[in-house]
C-alpha positions in Angstrom: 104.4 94.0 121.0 101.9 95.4 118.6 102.4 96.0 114.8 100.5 97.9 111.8 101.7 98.3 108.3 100.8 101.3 106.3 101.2 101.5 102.8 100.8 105.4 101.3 100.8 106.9 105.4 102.1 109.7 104.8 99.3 111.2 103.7 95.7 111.3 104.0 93.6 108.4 105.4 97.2 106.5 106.0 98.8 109.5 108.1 95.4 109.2 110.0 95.4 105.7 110.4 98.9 105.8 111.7 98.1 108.1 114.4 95.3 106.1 115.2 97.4 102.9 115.9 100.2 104.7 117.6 97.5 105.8 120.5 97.0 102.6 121.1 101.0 101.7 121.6 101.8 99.9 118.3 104.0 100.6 116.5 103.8 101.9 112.9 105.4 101.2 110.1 105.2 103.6 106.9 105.7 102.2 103.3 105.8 104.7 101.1 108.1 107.3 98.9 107.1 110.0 101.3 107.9 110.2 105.0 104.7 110.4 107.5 105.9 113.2 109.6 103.7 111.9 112.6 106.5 111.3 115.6 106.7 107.8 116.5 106.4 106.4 112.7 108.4 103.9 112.0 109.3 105.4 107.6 111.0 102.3 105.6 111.3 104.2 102.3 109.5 101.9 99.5 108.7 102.5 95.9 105.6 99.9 95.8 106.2 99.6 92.0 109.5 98.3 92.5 109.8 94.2 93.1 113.4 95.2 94.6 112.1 98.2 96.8 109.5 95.6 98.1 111.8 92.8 98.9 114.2 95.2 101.0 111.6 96.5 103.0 110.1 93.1 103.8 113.1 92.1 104.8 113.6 94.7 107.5 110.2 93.9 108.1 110.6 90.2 108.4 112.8 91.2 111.7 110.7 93.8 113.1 107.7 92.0 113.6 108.7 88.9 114.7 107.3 88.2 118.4 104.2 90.4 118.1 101.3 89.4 119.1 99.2 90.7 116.6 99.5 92.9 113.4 97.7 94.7 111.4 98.4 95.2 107.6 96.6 98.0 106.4 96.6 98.0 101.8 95.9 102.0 101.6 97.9 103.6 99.3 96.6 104.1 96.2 97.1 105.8 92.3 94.1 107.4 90.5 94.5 109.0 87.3 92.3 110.6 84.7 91.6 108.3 81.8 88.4 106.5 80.2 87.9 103.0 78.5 88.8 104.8 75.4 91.6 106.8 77.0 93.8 104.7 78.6 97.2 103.5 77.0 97.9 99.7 78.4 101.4 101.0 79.9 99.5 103.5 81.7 97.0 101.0 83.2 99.8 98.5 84.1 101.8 101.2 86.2 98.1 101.9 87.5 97.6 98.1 88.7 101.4 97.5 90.2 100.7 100.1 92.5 97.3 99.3 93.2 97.2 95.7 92.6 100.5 94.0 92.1 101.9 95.3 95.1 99.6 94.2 97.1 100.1 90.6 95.9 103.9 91.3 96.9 103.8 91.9 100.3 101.0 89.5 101.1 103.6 87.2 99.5 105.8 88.0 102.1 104.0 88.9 104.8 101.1 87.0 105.4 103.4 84.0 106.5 104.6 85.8 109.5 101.2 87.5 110.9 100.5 85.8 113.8 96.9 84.7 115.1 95.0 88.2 115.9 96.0 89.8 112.7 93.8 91.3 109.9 94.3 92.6 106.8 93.0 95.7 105.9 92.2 96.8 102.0 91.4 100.5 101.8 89.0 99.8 98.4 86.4 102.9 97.5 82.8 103.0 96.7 84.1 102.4 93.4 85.1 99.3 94.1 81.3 97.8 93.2 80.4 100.7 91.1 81.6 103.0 87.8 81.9 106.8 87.2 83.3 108.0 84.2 87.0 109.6 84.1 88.1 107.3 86.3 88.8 103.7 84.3 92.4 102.4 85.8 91.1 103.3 89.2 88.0 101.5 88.8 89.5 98.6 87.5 91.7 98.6 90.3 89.3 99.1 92.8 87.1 95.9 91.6 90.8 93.7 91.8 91.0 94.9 95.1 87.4 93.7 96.0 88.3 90.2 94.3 92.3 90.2 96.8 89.6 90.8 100.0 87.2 88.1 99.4 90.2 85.9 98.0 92.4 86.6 100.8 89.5 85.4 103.6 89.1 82.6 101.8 92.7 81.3 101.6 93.5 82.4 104.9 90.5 80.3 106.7 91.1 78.6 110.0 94.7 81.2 110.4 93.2 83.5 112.8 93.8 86.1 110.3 90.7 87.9 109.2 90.3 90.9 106.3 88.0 93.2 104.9 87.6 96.1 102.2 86.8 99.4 103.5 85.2 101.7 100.6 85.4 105.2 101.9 83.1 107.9 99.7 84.7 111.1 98.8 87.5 111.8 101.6 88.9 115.1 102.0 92.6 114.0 100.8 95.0 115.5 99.0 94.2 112.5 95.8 90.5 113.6 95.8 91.8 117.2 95.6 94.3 116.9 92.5 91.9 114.4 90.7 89.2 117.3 91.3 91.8 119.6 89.9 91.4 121.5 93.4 88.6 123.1 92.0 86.7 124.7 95.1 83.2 124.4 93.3 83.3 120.7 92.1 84.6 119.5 95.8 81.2 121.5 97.0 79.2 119.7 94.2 80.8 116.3 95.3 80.1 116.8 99.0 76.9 117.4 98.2 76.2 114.2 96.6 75.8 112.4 100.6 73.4 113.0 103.2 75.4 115.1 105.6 76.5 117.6 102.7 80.1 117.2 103.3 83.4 115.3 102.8 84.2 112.4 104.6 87.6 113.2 106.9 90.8 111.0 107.1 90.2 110.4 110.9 86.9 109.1 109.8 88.2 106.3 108.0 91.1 105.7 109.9 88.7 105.0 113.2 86.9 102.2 111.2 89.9 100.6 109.7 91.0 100.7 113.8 87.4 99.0 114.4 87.8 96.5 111.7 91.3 95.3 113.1 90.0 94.1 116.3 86.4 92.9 115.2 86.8 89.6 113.5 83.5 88.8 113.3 83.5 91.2 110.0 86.0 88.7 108.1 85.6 89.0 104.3 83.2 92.0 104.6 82.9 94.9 102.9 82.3 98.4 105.1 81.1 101.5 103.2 81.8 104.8 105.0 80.6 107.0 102.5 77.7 109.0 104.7 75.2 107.8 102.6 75.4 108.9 99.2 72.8 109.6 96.9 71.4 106.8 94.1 71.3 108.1 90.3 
């Protein structure tokens, strides 16, 4: 049996990423608040910010898993807000970094103990994740933590069998980039302008290398920019 687990699929790049693992016959497990209404998605309800929400999915995780052959545990979901270094109250960056960073840490706590040899783990990071804009602090900070978890993970988990890698996707045409754009028609235009195809990145695109990363080992402790080249200031 084959395994991946999906933080935030229920949307977006995760909802793609699950029906990219399920056509190849594993099965999917969906952590999130939201259910991903693909058929065949395993949904184990999970506030990420909650230690207790964590624990009790892990647990039924714990079960589920055991006897694969090889698993994939894929970091995606994410929170963005809009805030600057001078905007950006320390309760609201905390709540920021517990989805974004602390739970992470959690399951990997859990988790990586059971993954057999085969596995990866997969941090969907952002082209922000070695660079700034403005309006976007919290998710920047995050971003670079999740750069540090990748590069810290391959270290710790040398000689396993279990390899990792960040994937930084450019601006993806998901319903995060849309709210944080105020689903302003005009600025997604001036934002998909800003590569060299002239165009947002889609879900499937993302999900297809985050598929590629999982069975290509050789890439352990990489970082993999899908972005379609975007243009230097």
């Amino acid at each position: 049996m084959k395994a991946a687990i999906i933080t935030g699929a229920s949307v977006g790049i995760g909802r793609a990423t699950a029906q990219t693992f399920l056509a190849e016959d594993y099965r999917v497990f969906n952590l999130s608040r939201r259910e991903c209404p693909v058929a065949g998605v395993t949904n184990l309800p999970c506030d990420l910010t909650s230690d207790t929400a964590i624990n009790n999915v892990c647990a039924r995780l714990i079960t589920a898993i055991t006897g694969c052959t090889t698993v994939t545990l894929v970091h995606n979901a994410s929170q963005m807000c809009k805030d600057s270094t001078g905007n950006c109250a320390s309760d609201s960056l905390r709540q920021v970094l517990e989805t974004n960073v602390v739970a992470i840490n959690s399951l990997n706590q859990q988790l990586l103990p059971l993954l057999p040899r085969s596995s990866s783990v997969i941090y969907v990071g952002s082209t922000l994740s070695e660079k700034a804009v403005p309006g976007s602090f919290s998710y920047v900070v995050s971003k670079h933590a999740q750069l540090g978890m990748m590069r810290a993970t391959c270290q710790d988990l040398m000689g396993s069998g279990i390899h990792t890698a960040l994937i930084c996707p450019g601006f993806t045409n998901t319903e995060m980039l849309r709210t944080h754009l105020d689903n302003d028609p005009e600025v997604e235009r001036a934002i998909a302008g800003m590569n060299s195809f002239n165009r947002l990145i889609e879900p499937d695109e993302i999900a297809e290398l985050i598929r590629w990363a999982h069975h290509n080992p050789v890439i352990n402790g990489a970082v993999l920019h899908a972005n379609l080249g975007q243009k230097e200031n």
